[in-house]
C-alpha positions as a Markdown table, in Angstrom:
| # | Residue | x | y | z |
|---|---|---|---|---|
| 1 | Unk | -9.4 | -47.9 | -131.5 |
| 2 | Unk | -9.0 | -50.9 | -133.1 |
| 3 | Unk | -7.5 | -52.8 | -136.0 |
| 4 | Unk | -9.2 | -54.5 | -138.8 |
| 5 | Unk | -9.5 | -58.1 | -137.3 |
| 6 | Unk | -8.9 | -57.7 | -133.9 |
| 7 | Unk | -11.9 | -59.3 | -131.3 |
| 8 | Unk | -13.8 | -56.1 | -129.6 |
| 9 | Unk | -13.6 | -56.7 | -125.8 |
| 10 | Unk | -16.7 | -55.4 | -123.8 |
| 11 | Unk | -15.7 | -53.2 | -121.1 |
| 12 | Unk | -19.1 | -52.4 | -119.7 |
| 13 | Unk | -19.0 | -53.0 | -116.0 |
| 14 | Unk | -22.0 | -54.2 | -114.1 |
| 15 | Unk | -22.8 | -51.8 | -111.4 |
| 16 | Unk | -24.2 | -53.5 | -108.2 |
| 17 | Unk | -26.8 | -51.3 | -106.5 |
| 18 | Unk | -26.8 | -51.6 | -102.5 |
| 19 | Unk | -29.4 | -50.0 | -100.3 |
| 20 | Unk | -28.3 | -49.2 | -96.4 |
| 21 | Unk | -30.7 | -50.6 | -94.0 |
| 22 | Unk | -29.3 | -49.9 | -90.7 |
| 23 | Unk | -27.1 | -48.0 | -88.9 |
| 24 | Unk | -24.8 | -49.0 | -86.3 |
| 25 | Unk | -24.9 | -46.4 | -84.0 |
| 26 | Unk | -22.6 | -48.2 | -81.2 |
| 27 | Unk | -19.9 | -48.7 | -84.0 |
| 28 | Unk | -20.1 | -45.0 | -84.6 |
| 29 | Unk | -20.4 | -43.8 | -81.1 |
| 30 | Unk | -18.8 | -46.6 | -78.6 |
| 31 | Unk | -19.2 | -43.4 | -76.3 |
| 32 | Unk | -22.6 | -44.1 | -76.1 |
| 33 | Unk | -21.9 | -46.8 | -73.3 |
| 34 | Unk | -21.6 | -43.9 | -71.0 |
| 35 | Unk | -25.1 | -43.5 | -70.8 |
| 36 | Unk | -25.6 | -46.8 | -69.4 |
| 37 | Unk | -23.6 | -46.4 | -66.7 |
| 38 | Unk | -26.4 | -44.5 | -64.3 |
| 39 | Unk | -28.9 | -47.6 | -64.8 |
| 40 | Unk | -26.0 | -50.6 | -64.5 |
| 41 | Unk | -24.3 | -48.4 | -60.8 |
| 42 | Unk | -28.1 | -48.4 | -59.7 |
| 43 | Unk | -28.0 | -52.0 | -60.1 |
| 44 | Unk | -29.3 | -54.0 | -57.1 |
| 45 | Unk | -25.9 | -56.0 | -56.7 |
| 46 | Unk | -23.7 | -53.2 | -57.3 |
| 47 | Unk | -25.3 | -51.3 | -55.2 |
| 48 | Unk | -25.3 | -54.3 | -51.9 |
| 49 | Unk | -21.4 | -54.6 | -52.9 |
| 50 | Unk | -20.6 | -50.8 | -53.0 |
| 51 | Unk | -22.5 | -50.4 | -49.9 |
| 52 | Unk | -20.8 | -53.3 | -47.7 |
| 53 | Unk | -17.6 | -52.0 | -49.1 |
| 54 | Unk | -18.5 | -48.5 | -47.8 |
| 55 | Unk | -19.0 | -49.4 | -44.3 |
| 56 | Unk | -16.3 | -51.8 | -44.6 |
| 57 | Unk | -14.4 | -48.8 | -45.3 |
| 58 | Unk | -15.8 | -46.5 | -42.2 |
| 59 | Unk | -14.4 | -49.3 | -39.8 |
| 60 | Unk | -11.0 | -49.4 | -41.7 |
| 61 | Unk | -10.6 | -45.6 | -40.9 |
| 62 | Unk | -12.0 | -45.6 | -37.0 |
| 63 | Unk | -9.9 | -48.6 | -36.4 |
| 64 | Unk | -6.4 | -46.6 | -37.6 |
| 65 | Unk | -7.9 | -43.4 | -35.8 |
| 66 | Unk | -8.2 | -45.7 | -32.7 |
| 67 | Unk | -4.9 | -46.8 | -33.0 |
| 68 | Unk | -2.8 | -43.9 | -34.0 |
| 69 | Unk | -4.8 | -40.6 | -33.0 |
| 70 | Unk | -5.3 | -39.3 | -29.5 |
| 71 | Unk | -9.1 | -38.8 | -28.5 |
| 72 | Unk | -9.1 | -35.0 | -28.5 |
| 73 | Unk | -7.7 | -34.7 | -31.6 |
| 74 | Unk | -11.1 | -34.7 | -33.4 |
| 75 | Unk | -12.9 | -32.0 | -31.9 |
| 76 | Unk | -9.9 | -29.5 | -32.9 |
| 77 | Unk | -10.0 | -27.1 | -35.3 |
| 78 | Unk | -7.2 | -28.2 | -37.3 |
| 79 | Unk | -6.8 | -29.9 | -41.1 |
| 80 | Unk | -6.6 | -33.2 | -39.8 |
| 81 | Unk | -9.6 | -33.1 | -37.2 |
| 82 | Unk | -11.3 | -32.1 | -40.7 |
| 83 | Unk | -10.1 | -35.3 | -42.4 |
| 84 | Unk | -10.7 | -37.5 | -39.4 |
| 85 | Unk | -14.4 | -36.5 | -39.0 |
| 86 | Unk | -14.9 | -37.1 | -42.8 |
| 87 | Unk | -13.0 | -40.4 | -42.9 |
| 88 | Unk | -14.9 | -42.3 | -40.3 |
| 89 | Unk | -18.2 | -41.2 | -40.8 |
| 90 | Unk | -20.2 | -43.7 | -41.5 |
| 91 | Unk | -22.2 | -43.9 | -45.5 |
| 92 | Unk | -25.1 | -41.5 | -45.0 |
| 93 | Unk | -24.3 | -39.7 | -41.7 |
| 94 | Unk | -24.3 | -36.3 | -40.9 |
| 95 | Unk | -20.6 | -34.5 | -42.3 |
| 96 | Unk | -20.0 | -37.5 | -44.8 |
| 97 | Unk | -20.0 | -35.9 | -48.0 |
| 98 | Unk | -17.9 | -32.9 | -49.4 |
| 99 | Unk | -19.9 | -32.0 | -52.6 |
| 100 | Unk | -23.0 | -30.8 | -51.0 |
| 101 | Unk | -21.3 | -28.1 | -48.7 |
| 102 | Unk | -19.9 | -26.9 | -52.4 |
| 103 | Unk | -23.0 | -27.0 | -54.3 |
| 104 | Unk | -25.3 | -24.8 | -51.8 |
| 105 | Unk | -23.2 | -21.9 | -52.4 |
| 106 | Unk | -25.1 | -22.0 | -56.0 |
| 107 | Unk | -28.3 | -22.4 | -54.4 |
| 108 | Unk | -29.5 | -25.5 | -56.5 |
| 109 | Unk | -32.6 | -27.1 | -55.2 |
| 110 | Unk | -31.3 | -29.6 | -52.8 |
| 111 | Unk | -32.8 | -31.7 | -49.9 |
| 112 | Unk | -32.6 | -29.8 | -46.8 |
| 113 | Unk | -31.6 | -32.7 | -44.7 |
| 114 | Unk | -28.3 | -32.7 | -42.7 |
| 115 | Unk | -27.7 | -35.8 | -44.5 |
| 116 | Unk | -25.7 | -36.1 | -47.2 |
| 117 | Unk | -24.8 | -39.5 | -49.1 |
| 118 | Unk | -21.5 | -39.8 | -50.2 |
| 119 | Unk | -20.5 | -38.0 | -53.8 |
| 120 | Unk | -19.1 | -39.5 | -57.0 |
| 121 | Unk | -17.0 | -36.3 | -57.6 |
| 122 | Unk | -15.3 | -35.2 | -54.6 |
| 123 | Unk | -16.1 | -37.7 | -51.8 |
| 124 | Unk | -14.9 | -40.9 | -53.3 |
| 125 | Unk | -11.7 | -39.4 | -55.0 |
| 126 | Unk | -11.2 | -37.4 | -51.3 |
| 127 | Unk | -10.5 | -40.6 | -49.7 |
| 128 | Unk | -8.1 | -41.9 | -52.3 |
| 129 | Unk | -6.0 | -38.8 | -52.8 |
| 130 | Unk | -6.1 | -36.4 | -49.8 |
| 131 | Unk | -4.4 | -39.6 | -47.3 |
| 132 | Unk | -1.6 | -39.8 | -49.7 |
| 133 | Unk | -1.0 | -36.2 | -50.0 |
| 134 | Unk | -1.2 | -35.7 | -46.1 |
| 135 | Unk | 1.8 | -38.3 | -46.1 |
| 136 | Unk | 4.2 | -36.1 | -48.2 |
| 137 | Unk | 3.0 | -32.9 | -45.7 |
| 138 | Unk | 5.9 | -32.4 | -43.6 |
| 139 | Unk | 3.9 | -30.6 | -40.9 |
| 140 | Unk | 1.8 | -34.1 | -39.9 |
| 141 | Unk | 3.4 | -35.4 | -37.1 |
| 142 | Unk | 4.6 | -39.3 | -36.7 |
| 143 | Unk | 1.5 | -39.8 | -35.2 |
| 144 | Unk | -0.6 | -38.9 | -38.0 |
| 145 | Unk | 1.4 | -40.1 | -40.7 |
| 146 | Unk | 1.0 | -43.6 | -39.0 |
| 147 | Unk | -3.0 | -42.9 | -39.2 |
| 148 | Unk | -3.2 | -41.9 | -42.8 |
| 149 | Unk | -0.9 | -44.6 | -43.9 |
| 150 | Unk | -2.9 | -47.4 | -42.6 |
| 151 | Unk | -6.2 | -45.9 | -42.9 |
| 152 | Unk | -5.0 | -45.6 | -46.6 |
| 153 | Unk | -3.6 | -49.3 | -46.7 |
| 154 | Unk | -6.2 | -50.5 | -45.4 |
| 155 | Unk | -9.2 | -48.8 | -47.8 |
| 156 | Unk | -7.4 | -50.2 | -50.9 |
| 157 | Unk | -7.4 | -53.2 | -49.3 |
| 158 | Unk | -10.8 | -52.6 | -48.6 |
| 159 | Unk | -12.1 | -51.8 | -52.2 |
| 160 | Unk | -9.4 | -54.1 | -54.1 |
| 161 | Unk | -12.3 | -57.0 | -53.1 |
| 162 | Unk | -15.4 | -54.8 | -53.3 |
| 163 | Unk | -13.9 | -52.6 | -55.9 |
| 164 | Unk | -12.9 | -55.9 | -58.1 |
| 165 | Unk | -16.2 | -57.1 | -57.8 |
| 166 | Unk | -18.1 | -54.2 | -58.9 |
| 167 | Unk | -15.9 | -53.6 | -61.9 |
| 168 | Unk | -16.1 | -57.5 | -62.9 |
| 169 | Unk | -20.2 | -57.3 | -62.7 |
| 170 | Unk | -19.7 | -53.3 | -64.8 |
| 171 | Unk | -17.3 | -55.0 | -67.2 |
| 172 | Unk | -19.8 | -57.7 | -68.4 |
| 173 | Unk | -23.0 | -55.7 | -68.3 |
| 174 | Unk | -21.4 | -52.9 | -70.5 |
| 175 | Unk | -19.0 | -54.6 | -72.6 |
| 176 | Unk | -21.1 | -57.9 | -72.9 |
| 177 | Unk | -24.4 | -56.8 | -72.1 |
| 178 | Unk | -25.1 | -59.6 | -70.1 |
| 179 | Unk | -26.1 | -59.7 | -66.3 |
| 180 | Unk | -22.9 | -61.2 | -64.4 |
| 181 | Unk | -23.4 | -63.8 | -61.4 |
| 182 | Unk | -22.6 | -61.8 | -58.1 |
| 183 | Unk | -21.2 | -64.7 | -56.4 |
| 184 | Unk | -19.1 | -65.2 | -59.5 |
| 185 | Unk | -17.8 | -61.8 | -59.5 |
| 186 | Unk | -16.9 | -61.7 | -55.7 |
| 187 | Unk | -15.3 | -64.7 | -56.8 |
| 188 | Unk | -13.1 | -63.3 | -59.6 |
| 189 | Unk | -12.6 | -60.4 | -57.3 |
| 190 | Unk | -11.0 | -62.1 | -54.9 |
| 191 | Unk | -8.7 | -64.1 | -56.9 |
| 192 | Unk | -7.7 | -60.9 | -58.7 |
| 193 | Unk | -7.2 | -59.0 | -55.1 |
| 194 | Unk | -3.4 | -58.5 | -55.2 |
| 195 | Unk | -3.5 | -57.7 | -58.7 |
| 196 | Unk | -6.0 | -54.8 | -57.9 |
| 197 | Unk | -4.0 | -53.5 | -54.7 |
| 198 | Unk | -0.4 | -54.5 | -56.1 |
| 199 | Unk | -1.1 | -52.6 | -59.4 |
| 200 | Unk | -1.1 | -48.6 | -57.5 |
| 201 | Unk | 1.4 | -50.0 | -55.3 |
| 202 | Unk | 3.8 | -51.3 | -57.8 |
| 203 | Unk | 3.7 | -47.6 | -59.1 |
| 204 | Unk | 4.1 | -45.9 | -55.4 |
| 205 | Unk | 7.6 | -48.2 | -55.1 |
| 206 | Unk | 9.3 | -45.8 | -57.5 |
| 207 | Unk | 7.8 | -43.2 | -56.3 |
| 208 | Unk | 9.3 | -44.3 | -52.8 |
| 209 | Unk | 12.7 | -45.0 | -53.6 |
| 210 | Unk | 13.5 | -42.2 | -55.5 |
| 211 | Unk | 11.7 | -39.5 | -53.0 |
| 212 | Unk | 14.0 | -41.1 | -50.4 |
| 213 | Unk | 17.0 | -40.3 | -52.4 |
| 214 | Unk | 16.1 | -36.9 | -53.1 |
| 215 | Unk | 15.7 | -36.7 | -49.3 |
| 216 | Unk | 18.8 | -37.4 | -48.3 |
| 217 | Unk | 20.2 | -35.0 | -50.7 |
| 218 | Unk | 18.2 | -33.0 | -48.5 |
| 219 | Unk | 19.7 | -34.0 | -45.5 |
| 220 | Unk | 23.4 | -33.7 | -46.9 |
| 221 | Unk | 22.0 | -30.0 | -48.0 |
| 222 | Unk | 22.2 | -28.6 | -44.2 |
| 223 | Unk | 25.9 | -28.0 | -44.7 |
| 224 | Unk | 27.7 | -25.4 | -46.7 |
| 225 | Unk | 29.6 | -27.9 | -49.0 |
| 226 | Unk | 26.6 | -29.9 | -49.2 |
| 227 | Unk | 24.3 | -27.3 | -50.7 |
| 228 | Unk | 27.2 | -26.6 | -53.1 |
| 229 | Unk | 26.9 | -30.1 | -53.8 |
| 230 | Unk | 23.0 | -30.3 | -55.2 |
| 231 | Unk | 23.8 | -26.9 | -56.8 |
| 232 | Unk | 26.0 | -28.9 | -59.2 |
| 233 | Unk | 23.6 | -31.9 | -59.5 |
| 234 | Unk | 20.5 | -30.1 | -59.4 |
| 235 | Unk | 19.9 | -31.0 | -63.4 |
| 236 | Unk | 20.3 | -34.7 | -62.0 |
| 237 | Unk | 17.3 | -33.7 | -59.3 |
| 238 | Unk | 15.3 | -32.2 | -61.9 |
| 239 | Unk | 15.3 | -35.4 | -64.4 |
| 240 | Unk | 14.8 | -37.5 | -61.1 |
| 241 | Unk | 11.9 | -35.2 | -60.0 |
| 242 | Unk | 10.4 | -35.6 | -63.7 |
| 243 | Unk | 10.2 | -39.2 | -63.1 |
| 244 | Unk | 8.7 | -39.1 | -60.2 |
| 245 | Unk | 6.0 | -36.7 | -61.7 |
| 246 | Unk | 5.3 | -39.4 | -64.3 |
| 247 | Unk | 4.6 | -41.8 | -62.1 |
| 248 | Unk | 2.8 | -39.6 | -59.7 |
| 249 | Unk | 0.3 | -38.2 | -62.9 |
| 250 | Unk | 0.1 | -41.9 | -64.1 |
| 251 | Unk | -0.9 | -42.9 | -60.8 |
| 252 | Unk | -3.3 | -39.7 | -59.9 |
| 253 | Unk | -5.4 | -40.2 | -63.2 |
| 254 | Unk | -4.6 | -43.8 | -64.0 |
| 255 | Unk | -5.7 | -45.2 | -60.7 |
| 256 | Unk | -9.3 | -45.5 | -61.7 |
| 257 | Unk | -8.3 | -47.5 | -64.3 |
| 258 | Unk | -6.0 | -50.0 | -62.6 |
| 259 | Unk | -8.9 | -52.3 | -61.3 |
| 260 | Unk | -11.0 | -52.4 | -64.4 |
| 261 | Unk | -8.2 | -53.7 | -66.2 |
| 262 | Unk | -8.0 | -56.7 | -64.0 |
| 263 | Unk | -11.5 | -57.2 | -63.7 |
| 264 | Unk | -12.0 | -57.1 | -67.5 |
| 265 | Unk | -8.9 | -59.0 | -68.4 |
| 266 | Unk | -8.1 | -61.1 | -65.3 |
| 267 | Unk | -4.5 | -59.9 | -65.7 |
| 268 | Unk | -1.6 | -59.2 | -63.1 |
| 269 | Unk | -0.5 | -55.9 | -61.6 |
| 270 | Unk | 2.1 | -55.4 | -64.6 |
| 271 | Unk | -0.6 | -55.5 | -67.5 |
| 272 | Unk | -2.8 | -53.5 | -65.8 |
| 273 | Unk | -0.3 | -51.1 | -64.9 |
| 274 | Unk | 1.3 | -50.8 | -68.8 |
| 275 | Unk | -2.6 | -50.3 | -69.7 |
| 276 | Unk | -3.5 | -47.3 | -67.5 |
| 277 | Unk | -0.3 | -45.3 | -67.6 |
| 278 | Unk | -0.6 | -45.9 | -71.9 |
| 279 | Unk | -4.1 | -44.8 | -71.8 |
| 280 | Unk | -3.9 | -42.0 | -69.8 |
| 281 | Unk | -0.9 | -40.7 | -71.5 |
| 282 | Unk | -1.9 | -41.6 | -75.5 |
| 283 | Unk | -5.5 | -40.2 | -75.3 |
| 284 | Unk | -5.6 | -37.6 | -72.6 |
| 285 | Unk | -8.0 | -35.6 | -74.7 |
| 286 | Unk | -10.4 | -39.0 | -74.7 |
| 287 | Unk | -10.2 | -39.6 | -71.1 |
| 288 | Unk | -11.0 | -35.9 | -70.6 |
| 289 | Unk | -13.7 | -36.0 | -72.3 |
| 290 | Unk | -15.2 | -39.3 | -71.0 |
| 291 | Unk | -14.5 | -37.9 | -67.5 |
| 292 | Unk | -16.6 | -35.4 | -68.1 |
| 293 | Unk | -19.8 | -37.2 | -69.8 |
| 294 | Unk | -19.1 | -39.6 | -66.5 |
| 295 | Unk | -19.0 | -36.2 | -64.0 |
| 296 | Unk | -22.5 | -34.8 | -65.5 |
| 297 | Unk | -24.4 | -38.2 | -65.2 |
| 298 | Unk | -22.8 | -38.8 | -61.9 |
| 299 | Unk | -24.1 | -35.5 | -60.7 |
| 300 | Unk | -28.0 | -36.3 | -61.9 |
| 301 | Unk | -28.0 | -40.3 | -60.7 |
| 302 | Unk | -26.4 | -38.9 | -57.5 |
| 303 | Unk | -29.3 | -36.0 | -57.3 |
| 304 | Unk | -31.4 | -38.4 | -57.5 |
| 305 | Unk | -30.6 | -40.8 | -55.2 |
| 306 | Unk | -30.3 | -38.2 | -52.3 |
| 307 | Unk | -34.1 | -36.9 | -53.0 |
| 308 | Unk | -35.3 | -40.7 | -53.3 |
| 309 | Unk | -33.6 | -41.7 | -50.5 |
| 310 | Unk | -35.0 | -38.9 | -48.2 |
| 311 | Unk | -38.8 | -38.9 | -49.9 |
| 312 | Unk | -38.5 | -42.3 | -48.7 |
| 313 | Unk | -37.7 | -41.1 | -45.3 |
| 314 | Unk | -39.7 | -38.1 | -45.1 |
| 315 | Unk | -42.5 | -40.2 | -46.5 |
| 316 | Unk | -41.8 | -42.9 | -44.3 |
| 317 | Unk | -41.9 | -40.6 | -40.3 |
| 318 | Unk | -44.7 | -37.8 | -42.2 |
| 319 | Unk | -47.4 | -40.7 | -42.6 |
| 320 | Unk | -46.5 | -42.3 | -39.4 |
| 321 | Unk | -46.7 | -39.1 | -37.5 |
| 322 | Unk | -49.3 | -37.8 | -39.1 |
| 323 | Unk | -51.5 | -39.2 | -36.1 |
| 324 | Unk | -49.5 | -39.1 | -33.3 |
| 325 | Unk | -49.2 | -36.8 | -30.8 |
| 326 | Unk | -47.1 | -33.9 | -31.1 |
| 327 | Unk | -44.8 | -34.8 | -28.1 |
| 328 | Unk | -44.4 | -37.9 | -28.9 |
| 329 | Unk | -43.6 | -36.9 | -32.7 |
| 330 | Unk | -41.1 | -34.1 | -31.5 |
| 331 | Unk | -39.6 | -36.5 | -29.4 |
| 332 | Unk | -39.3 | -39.2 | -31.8 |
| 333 | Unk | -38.2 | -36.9 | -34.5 |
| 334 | Unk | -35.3 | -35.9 | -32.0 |
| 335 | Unk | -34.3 | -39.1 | -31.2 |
| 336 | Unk | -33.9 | -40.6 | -34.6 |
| 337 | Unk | -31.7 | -37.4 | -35.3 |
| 338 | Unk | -34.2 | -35.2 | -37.6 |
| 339 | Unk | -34.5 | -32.7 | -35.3 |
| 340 | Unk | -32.3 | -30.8 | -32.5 |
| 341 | Unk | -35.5 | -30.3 | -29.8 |
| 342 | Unk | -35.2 | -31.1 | -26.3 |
| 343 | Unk | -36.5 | -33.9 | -25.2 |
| 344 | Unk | -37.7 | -35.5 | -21.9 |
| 345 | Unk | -36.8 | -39.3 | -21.1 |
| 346 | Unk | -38.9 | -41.4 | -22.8 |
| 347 | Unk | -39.7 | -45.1 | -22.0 |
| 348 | Unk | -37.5 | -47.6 | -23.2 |
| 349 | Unk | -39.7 | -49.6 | -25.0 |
| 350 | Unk | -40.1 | -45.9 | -27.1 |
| 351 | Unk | -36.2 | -45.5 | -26.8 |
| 352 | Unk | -36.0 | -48.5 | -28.5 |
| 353 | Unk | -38.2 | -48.5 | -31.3 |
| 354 | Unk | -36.5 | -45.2 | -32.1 |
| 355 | Unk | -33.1 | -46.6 | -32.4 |
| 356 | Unk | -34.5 | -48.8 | -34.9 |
| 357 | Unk | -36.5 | -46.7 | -36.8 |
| 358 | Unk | -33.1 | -44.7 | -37.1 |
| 359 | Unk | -30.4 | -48.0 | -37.6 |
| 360 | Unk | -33.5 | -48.4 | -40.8 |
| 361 | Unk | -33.4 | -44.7 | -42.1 |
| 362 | Unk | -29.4 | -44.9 | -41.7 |
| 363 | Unk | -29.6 | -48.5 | -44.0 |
| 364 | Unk | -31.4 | -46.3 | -46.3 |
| 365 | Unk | -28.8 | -43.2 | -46.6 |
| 366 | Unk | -26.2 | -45.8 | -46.5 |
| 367 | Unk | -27.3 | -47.5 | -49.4 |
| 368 | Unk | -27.7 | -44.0 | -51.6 |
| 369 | Unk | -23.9 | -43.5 | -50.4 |
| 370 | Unk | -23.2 | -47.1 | -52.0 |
| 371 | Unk | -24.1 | -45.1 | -55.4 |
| 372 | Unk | -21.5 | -43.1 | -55.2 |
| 373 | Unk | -19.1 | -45.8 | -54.8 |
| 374 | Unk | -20.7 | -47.8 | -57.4 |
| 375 | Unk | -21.2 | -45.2 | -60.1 |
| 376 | Unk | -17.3 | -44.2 | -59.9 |
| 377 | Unk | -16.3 | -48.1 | -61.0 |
| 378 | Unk | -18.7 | -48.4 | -63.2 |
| 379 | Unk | -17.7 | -45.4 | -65.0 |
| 380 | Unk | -13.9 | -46.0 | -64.6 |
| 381 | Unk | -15.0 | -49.8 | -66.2 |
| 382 | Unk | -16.9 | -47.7 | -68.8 |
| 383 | Unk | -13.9 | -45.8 | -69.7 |
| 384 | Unk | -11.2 | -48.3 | -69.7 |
| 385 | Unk | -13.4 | -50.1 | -72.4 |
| 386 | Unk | -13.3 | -47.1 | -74.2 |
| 387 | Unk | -9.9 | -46.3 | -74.1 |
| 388 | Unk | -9.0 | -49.9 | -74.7 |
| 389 | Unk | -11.0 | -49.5 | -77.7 |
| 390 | Unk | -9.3 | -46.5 | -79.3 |
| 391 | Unk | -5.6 | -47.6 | -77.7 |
| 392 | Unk | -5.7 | -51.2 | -78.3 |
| 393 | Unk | -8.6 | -51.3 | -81.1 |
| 394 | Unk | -10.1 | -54.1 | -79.1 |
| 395 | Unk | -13.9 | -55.0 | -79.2 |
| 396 | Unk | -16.0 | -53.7 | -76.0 |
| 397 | Unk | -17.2 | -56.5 | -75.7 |
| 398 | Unk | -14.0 | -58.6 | -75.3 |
| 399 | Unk | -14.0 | -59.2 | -71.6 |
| 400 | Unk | -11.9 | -62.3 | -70.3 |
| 401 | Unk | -13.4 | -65.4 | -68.9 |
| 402 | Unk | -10.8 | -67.0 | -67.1 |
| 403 | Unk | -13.2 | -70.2 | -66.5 |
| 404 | Unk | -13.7 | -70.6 | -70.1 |
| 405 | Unk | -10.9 | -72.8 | -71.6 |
| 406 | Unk | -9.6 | -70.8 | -75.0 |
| 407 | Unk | -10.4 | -72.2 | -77.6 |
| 408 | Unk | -7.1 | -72.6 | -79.4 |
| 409 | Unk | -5.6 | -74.2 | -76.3 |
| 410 | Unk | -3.8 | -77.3 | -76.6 |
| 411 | Unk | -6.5 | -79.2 | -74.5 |
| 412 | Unk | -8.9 | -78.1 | -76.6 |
| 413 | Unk | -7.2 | -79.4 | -79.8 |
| 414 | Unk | -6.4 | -82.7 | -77.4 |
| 415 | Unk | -10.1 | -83.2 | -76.7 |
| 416 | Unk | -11.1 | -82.0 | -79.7 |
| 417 | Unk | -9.2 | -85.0 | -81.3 |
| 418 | Unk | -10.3 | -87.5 | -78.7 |
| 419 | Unk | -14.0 | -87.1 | -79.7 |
| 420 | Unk | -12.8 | -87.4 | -83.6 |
């Protein structure tokens, strides 16, 4: 209400009608990168690096064996003959793969070929893991420590190049969406390669020095007074114990994570090491969750490489044998390792066109084992990304380019102001 005299003052507000034209469903559902992660590890580069990194990785493990492990050793039945057999089998032979022995006992409709390419799930974690655990196994002699400790140096030596590389090339396709140069990559890759074997080392030093001091309380526990001793400092071996299972957890789940982060930052081993351990630990319920999305796509991309790669096979000796004679197919088929028949001595000229029908068919299951390989850091890129995203609140596409001067850099400002 107003007095006589006073101006009226409109208060009618203009309403400003807006219509909603699109939806960004990546900005609702980042998640949604997940599902590109079967069609980028199937790439033909990733798949070349993951494949020379997985026979790299064969000779890193038959080279400690040769150097550590007696020759019998092997053909015992024994945990570690188990482990040896696995370890140096070469991508795509016979006895290579863990998953597939698990599986049949549901009765799924799987190839019935003997071979087996390496598994996402269980193969690829197997060789990071199990080594490690054998080490703290008090049973494993000297002997066989020595094996899984340099088998185990030596793999992350091994996929801190190839690894790199394959994360950079994951990184850029799923963050940037934009097809990275291989040679560049391997490039990046190398540069970064301490980073990416210093960063799960950096958190195994801890883990070291502070197992060795709970060890020789150990040793000081063999006497009377001595076990009295840890009685009354046992609270002190419990809060040290509790350490070492954070680093242990941190370095169990964030491992996959470790390379990523250099590949899509081009950081050191201390970033990446403050980024896994903070996103595993922050959003466990996340990375659960991702891990599984990542498990179930793993398992139908790896499905489906095993029955390509042995229709290709099948496809390849059925049409070929199709008119030959049946000794010389049953002999051929033996040779080339599809079959168990006797066989009488061929010529060598036959002798030796079955070794190389068989060094081809091998190229081919070695390649579908490069999948596995590939598909685990592509997903473990995949997730970082996310987890950066929801940690950090950083941009999926944000991945560094450390040949790209910034753009707020003082020699950007001092050209900039050269050309003014």
């Amino acid at each position: 209400m107003t007095s006589i005299g006073e101006p009226k003052v409109n208060l009618e507000v203009d309403t400003v009608s807006a219509t909603l034209r699109e939806i960004s469903w990546p900005d609702l559902f980042p998640w949604q990168i997940m599902f590109r992660t079967l069609r980028t590890a199937l790439g033909v580069q990733l798949l070349l690096v993951a494949t020379v990194g997985a026979i790299a990785g064969s000779i890193v493990w038959r080279l400690s064996e040769r150097l550590f492990v007696r020759a019998d050793v092997a053909n015992q039945p024994t945990v570690v003959a188990y482990d040896i057999q696995l370890l140096r089998s070469w991508p795509g032979a016979s006895g290579g793969a863990v998953l597939p022995d698990v599986i049949r006992h549901f009765e799924l409709p799987l190839p019935e070929s003997q071979y087996a390419p390496v598994d996402p799930h269980v193969s690829v974690p197997y060789r990071f893991v199990v080594p490690l655990r054998r080490l703290l196994d008090r049973n494993v002699s000297w002997g066989h420590w020595g094996y899984y400790a340099c088998g185990w140096l030596g793999q992350l030596a091994v996929w801190g190049l190839f690894g790199g590389t394959i994360a950079r090339l994951a990184t850029l396709e799923l963050g940037r969406e934009e097809r990275g140069s291989l040679a560049a990559a391997f490039s990046h890759g190398r540069r970064h390669w301490w980073y990416h074997i210093g960063t799960p080392l950096s958190c195994l030093l801890p883990v070291v020095i502070l197992g060795g001091m709970l060890a020789m309380l150990g040793i000081i526990m063999n006497a009377g007074a001595g076990m009295f001793l840890a009685g009354v400092v046992w609270p002190v071996v419990l809060l040290v114990s509790a350490f070492v299972a954070v680093f242990l957890i941190g370095l169990l789940f964030g491992f996959p994570l470790m390379i990523p982060s250099v590949a899509a930052e081009s950081s050191d081993s201390y970033e990446a090491l403050s980024r896994s351990f903070s996103y595993v630990y922050q959003r466990p319920l996340h990375y659960l969750f991702y891990a599984t999305v990542a498990s179930v796509i793993g398992l139908v991309g790896w499905c489906m490489v095993w029955f390509a790669a042995e229709m290709v096979i099948a496809t390849a000796l059925g049409a070929t044998l199709w008119a030959t004679g049946e000794n010389q197919s049953a002999t051929l088929l033996s040779l080339v390792g599809e079959s168990s028949g006797v066989i009488t001595s061929p010529p060598l000229l036959f002798r030796g066109g079955a070794a190389l029908i068989r060094a081809f068919d091998g190229l081919v299951r070695a390649i579908a084992s490069g999948f596995a390989y590939s598909f685990f850091f592509t997903a473990s890129s995949a997730i970082y990304l996310l987890l950066r995203y929801h940690v950090d609140a950083v941009e999926l596409d944000e991945v560094s380019d450390p040949d790209q001067p910034s753009t707020f850099g003082l020699s950007s400002l001092a050209l900039k102001s050269e050309q003014e």
